[in-house]
C-alpha positions in Angstrom: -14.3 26.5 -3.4 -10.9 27.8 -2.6 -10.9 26.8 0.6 -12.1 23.2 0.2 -9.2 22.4 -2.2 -6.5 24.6 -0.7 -5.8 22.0 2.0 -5.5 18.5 -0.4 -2.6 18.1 -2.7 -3.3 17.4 -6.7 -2.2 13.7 -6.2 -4.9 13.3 -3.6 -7.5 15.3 -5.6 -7.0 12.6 -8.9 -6.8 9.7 -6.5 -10.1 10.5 -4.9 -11.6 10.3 -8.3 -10.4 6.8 -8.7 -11.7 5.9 -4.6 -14.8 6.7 -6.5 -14.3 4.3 -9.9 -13.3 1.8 -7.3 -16.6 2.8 -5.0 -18.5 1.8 -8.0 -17.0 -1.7 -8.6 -17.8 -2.2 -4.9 -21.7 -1.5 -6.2 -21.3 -3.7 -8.9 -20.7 -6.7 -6.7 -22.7 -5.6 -4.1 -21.0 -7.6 -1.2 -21.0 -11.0 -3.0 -18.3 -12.8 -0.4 -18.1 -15.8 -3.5 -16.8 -12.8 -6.1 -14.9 -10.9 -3.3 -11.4 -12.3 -4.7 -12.1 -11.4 -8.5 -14.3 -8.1 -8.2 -11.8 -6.3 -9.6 -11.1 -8.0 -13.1 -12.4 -6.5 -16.3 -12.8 -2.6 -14.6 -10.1 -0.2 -15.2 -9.5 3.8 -14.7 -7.9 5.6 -17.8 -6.6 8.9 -17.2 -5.4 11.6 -19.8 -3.9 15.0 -18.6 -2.0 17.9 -19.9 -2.1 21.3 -20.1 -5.4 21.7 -21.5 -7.5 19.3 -19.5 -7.9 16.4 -16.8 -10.1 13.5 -18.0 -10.7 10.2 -16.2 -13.0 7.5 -17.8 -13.7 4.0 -16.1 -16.2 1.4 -16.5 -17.0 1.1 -13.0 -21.3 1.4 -13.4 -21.6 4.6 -13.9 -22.9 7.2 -11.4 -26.9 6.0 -10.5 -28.8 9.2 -11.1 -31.0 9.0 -7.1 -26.9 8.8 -5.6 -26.1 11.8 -8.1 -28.6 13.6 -6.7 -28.6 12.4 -3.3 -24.6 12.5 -2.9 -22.2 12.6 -5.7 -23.3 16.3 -6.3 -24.5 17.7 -3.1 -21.8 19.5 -0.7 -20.8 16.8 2.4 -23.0 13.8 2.6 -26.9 13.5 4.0 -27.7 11.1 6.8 -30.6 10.1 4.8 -27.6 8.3 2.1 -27.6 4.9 3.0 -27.1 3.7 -0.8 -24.0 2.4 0.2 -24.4 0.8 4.0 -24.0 -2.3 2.9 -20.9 -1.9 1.0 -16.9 -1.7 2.1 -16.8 1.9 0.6 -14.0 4.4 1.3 -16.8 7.4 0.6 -17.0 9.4 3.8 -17.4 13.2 3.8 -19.3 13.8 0.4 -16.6 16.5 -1.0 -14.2 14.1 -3.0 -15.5 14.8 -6.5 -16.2 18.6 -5.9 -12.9 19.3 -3.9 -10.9 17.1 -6.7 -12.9 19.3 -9.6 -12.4 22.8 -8.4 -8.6 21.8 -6.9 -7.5 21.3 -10.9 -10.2 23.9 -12.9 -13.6 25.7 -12.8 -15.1 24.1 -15.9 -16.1 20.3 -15.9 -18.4 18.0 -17.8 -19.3 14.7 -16.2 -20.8 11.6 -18.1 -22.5 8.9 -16.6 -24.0 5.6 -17.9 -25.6 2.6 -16.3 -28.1 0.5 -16.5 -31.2 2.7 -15.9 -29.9 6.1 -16.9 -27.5 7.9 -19.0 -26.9 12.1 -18.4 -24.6 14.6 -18.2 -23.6 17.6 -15.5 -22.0 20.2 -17.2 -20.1 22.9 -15.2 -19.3 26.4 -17.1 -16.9 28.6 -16.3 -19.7 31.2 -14.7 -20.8 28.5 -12.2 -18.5 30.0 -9.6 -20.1 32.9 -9.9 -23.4 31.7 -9.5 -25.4 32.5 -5.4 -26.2 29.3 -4.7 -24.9 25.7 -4.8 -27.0 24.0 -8.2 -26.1 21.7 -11.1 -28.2 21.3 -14.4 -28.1 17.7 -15.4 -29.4 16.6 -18.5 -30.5 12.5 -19.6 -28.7 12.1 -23.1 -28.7 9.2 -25.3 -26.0 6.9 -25.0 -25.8 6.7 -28.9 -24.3 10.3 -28.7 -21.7 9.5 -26.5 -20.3 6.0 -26.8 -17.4 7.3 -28.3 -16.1 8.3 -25.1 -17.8 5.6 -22.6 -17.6 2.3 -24.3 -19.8 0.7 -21.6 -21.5 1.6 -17.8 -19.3 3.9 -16.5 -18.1 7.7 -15.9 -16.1 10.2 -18.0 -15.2 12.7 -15.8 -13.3 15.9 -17.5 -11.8 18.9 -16.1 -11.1 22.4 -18.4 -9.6 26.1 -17.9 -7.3 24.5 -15.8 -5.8 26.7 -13.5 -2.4 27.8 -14.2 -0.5 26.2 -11.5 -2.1 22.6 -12.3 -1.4 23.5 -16.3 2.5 23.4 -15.7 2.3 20.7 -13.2 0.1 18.3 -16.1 2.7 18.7 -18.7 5.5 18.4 -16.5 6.6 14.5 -17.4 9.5 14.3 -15.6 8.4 15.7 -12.5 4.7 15.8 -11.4 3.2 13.2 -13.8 6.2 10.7 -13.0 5.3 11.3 -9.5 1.5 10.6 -9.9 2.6 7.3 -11.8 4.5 6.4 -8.2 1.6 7.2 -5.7 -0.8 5.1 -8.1 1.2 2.3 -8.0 1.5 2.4 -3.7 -1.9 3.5 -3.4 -3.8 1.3 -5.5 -1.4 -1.7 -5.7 -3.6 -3.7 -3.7 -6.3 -3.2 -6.2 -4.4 -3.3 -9.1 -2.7 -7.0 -8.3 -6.6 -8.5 -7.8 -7.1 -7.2 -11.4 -8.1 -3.8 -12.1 -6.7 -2.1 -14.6 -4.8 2.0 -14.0 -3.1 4.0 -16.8 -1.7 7.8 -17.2 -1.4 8.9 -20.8 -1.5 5.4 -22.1 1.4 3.9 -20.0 0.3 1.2 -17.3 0.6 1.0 -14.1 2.1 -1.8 -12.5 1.2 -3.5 -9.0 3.2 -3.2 -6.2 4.0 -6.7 -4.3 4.6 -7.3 -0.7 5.6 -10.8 0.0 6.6 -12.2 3.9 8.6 -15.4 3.8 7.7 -17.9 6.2 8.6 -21.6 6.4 6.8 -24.8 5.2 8.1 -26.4 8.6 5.3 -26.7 11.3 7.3 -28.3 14.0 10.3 -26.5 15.8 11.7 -23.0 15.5 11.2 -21.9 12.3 10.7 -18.3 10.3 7.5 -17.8 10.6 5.5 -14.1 10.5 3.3 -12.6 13.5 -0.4 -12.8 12.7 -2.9 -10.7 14.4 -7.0 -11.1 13.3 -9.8 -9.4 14.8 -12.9 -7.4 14.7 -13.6 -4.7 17.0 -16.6 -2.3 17.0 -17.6 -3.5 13.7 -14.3 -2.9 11.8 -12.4 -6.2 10.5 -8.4 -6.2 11.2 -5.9 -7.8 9.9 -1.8 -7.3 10.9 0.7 -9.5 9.4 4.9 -8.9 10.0 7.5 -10.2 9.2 10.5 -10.7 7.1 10.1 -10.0 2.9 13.6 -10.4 2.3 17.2 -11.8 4.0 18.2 -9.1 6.5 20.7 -6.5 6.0 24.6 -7.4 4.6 27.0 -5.9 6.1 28.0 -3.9 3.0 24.5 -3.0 2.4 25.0 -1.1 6.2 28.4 0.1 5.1 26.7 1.7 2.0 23.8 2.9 4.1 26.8 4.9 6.8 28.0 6.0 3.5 24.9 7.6 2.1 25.0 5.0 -1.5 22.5 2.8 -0.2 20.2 2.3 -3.5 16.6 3.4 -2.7 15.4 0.5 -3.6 16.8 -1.5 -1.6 15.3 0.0 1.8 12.2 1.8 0.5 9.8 -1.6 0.9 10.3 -1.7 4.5 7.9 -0.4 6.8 4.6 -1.0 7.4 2.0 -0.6 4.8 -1.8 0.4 6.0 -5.0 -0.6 4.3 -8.5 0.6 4.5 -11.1 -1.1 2.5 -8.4 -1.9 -0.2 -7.1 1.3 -0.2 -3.1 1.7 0.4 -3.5 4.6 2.7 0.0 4.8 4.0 2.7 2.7 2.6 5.8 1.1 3.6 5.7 3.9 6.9 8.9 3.4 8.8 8.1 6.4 11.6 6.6 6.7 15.1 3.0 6.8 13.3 3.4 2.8 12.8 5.4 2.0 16.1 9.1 2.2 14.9 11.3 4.6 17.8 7.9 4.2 20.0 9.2 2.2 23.5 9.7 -1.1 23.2 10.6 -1.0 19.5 13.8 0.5 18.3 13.6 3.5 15.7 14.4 2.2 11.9 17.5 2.0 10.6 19.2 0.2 7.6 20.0 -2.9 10.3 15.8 -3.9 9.9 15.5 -3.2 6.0 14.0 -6.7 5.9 11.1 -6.2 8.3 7.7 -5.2 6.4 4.1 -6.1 7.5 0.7 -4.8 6.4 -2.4 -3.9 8.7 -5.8 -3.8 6.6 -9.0 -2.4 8.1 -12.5 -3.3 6.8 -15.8 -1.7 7.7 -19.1 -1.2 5.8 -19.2 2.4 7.6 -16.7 3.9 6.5 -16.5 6.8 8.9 -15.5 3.9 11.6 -11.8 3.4 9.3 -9.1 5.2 10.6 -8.2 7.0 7.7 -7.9 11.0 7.5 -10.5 13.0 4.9 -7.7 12.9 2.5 -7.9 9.3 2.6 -3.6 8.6 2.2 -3.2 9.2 5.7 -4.0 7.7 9.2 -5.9 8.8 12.3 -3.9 8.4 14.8 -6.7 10.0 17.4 -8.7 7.0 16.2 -9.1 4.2 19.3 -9.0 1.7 16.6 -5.9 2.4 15.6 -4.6 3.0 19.3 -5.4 -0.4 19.8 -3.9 -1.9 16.7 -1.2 0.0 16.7 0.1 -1.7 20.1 -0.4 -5.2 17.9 2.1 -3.9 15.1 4.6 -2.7 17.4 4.2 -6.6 18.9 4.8 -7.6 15.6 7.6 -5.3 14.6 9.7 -6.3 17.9 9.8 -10.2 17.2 11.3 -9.5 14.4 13.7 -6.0 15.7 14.6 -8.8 18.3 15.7 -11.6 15.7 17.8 -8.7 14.0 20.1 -7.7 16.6 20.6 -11.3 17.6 21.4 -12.3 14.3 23.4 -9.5 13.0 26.8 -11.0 11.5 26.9 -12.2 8.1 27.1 -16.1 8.3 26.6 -19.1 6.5 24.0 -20.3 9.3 22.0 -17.4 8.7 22.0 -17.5 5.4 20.4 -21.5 5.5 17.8 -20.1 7.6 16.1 -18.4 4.9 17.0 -20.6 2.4 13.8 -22.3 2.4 11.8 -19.7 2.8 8.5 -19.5 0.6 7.0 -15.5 -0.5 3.0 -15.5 0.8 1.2 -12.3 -0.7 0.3 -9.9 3.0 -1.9 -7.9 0.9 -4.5 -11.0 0.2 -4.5 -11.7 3.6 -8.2 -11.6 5.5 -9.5 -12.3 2.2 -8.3 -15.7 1.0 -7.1 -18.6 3.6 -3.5 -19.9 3.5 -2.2 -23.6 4.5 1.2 -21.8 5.8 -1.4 -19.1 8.4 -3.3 -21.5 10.9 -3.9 -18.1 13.6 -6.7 -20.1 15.3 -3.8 -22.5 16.5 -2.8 -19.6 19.1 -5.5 -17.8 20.8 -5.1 -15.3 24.1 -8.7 -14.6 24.5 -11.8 -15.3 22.6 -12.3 -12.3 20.0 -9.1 -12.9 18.7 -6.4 -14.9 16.8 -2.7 -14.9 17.1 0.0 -16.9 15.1 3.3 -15.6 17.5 6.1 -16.8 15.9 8.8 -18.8 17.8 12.0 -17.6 15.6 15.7 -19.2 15.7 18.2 -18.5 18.2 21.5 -18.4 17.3 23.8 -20.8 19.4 26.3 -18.9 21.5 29.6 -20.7 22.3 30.4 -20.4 26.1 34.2 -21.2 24.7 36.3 -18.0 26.0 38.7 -19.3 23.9 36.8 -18.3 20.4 37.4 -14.5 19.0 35.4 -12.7 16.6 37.7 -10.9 14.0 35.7 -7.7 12.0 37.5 -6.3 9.6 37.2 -4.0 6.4 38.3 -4.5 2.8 37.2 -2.9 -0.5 34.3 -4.3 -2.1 35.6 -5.1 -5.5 38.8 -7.3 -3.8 35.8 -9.1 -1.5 34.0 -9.9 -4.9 36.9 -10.8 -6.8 38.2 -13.2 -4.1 34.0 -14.7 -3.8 34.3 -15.3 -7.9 37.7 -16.6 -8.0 37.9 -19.4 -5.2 34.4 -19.7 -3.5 32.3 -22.0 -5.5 28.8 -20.3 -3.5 28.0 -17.2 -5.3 25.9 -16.3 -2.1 28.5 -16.1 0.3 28.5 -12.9 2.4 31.6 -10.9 2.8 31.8 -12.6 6.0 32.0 -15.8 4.8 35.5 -14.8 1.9 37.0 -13.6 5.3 36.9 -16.7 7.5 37.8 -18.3 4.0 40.7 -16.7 3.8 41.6 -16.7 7.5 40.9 -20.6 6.9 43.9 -21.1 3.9 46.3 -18.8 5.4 46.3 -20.7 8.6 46.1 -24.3 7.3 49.8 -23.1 5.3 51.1 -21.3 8.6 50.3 -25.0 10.5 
């Protein structure tokens, strides 16, 4: 027991109790491709924690009593299991529940009801003490316990906590605010198609990642990179591209300066999927592409750039995902593979960047049109603005590339460039006073300015 939780932090424990609500909504809808878009609406997760106990109740089915005894309860999972073949499960190793129980306490009590059966597992305190690897369960009446499940689902609750995960449970501030964060990333996908997540009461909200892209078909336009195909059995999706305008130049001065606001850079990245799961989000390191030959490392100069890869596959064991499920498997020759596609991706848009680094009016016009499309929906719902079978470099799969603007370059020797710094509150105050655009960039008050002083001068 200590060993199987010593190696999986508490957030990861709690959030592979909820892969398991959502592994239950998955047998709900049993692969239904009509319902795939609203699956998710009407279940939820409710969690309650503090010092004295972890409980999490959803309404996902319930536990089946055959997969209780076949999986849920056993240690690792049988090859006999197939209760779940058919299904886009993120259930692999068969030690979620157990190594999430015994990483929080050694007492638990574990309700299930669906549509054939209703019982309880308890765990006492002594069962740790116990030779071998048992659990009693018992078939109850649902009469005696709809108090606590108001429908088919799963209460799962966790006592004589261990002291470490007492202080962390009633820490508010600290570990429980931090819990609230990681749900949001991690299940945001989920959450935005309509299930429902709270901690102690409070909601948690969806997380949105929008890429812009143009309503124009014909000519050099913003448009993101699209990347769709299924290899060895396992459905990919990569999308990149721009979610915002790129960086100001006082956003880099702020950046050089360390007061860069956290929120403005931490949505960057790229953001990995595994049968809905978030498993790594907004990733700006080598473990995505970014510093990994031909695309630059990150900096503050690409905090526009996101992009989102989502993996599919009815065996989960073919998902490049680590058994702590919030990480990836880089060893995995799925990922090798895909990876190469996002670093494609990424450098389209690294490129654009550096070529279109100034502040300018021009710029700003060419996302000015710009409409948000949602990367997490994408592989599951069609778009009018994604045509990918329009491109095609072999016959597995489809491409959009994009074909991005160029800025025109004057071949006039005679034309300067003039970079200089002022205070941000003067910039402002100048924008406010005299400009009648409250969008213009700092670079567009200077060659204002430079503009009046020298129409007086001649």
């Amino acid at each position: 027991m200590s060993m199987l939780s010593r190696d999986i932090a508490l957030n990861d424990a709690i959030m592979d109790l909820l892969d398991n609500c959502i592994d239950g909504v998955h047998r709900q809808y049993k692969g239904d491709a009509e319902k795939s878009l609203e699956m998710y609406k009407g279940y939820f997760g409710n969690i309650t924690l503090n010092e004295n106990e972890f409980i999490l109740t959803d309404n996902c089915g319930g536990i089946p009593l055959n997969v209780a005894k076949e999986y849920a309860f056993k240690m690792g999972r049988s090859d006999k299991y197939d209760n779940d073949d058919d299904l886009e499960t993120i259930g692999m190793y068969g030690i979620g529940m157990k190594r999430a129980i015994f990483k929080m306490g050694v007492a638990a009590e574990i309700l299930s009801h669906t549509t054939t059966d209703t019982f309880s597992v308890i765990i006492p305190d002594s069962w740790s003490t116990t030779p071998e690897w048992y659990f009693d369960f018992s078939k109850i009446n649902y009469d005696d316990i709809k108090q606590r499940l108001l429908t088919y689902g799963t209460s799962i609750k966790v006592t004589n906590l261990n002291p470490n995960i007492q202080s962390q449970f009633k820490d508010e501030a600290g570990f429980i605010t931090e819990l609230r964060e990681d749900l949001q990333k991690h299940y945001g996908y989920i959450i935005k198609q309509g299930f429902t997540l709270t901690v102690n009461g409070k909601l948690i909200s969806a997380v949105d990642i929008n890429i812009l892209t143009s309503n124009r078909k014909i000519g050099q336009s913003i448009t993101p990179y699209f990347y769709s195909n299924t290899i060895n059995g396992v459905k990919v999706d990569v999308i990149v591209g721009f979610y915002r305008q790129p960086a100001t130049s006082i956003e880099i001065d702020e950046e050089l300066e360390g007061n860069l606001a956290k929120r403005i850079t931490e949505n960057a990245g790229i953001t990995i999927l595994c049968n809905d799961r978030i498993v790594l989000y907004a990733d700006k390191t080598y473990l995505t592409g970014w510093g990994d030959y031909p695309v630059p490392q990150y900096h503050t100069q690409f905090i526009a750039i996101a992009g989102v890869v989502h993996f599919r596959a009815k065996n989960s064991l073919e998902l490049p995902v680590t058994t702590t499920k919030r990480g990836v498997d880089t060893s995995s020759p799925i990922y090798s593979e895909v990876k190469n596609k996002v670093k494609e991706g990424i450098k389209y848009f690294t490129d654009f960047t550096n070529k279109w680094k100034t502040d300018s009016e021009e710029r700003t016009v060419l996302f000015s049109d710009l409409k948000p499309i949602a990367a997490l929906k994408l592989g599951q719902e069609s778009s009018e603005l994604l045509d990918p079978k329009d491109k095609k470099r072999n016959d597995s799969a489809a491409y959009q590339l994009p074909d991005l603007p160029k800025p025109i370059i004057t071949k006039d020797k005679d034309i300067l460039s003039i970079s200089f710094k002022r205070h941000k509150n003067q910039v402002t105050l100048i924008k406010d006073t005299y400009l009648e655009n409250p969008t213009a960039t700092p670079n567009d008050v200077g060659a204002w300015c430079f503009d009046q002083f020298y129409s007086q001068t001649k």
